[in-house]
N, C-alpha and C positions, 0 to 999 in steps of 0.2 A: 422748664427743663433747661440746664447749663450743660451747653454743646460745643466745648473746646474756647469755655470763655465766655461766649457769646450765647445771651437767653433768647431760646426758643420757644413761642406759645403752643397748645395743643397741637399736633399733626403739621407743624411747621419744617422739623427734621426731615419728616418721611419726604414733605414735597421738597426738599431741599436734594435728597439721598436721589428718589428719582428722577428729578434734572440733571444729576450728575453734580451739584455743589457741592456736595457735603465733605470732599477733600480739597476743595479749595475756600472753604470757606473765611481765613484769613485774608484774601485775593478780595474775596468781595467789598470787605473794608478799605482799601486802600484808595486813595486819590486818583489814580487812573484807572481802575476798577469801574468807578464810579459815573466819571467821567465817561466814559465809552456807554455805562447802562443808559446814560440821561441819553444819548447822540442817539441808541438805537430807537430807544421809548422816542421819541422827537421822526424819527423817520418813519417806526410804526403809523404816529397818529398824524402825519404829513398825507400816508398813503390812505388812509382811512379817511379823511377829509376828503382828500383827490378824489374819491372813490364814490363818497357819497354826494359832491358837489357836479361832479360830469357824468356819472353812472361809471359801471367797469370795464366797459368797452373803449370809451375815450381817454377814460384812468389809465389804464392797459397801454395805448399807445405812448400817452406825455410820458409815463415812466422807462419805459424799452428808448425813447427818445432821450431823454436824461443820459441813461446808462451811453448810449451810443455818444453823446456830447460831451460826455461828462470830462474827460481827458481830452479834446480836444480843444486848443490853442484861442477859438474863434466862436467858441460856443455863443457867446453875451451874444450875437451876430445873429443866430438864428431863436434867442429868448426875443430881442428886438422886434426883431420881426413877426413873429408870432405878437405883440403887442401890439405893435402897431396895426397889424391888421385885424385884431378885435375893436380897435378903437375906429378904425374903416368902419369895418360892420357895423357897430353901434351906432356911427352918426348916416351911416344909410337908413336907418329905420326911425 
């Protein structure tokens, strides 16, 4: 099926129509378009890692912590430390 240009395979429209793409569907080709889908796909599977590597209770907190550092001036300051004191931990055991 050709959809303003651009081929769509079986039932590919509809899920485009009910995400809402399917009027910006020239938007999605473009370089910055594109560029933002990969950043978002990248933080999905950043969180899904997180998630399944600490469980979702500790996921939960490093990310509420991100968001709270994330603008702040001195953040590298509390990633450090947070490293360093796993590297504590570790050579305790």
């Amino acid at each position: 099926m050709l959809c303003g240009g651009i081929w769509c395979d079986n039932g590919e429209w509809d899920i485009l129509e009910s995400l809402g793409f399917h009027t910006e569907i020239d938007k999605m080709f473009s370089p910055n378009w594109q560029a933002k889908a990969r950043v978002q796909e990248l933080a999905s599977r950043e969180r899904q890692v997180l998630t399944e590597k600490l469980g979702p209770d500790i996921a939960g907190y490093v990310l509420e912590l991100a968001e709270v550092l994330a603008d702040h001036p001195h953040a590298d300051c509390a990633a450090t430390y947070i490293l360093r004191r796993a590297e504590l931990k570790r050579k305790e055991i």
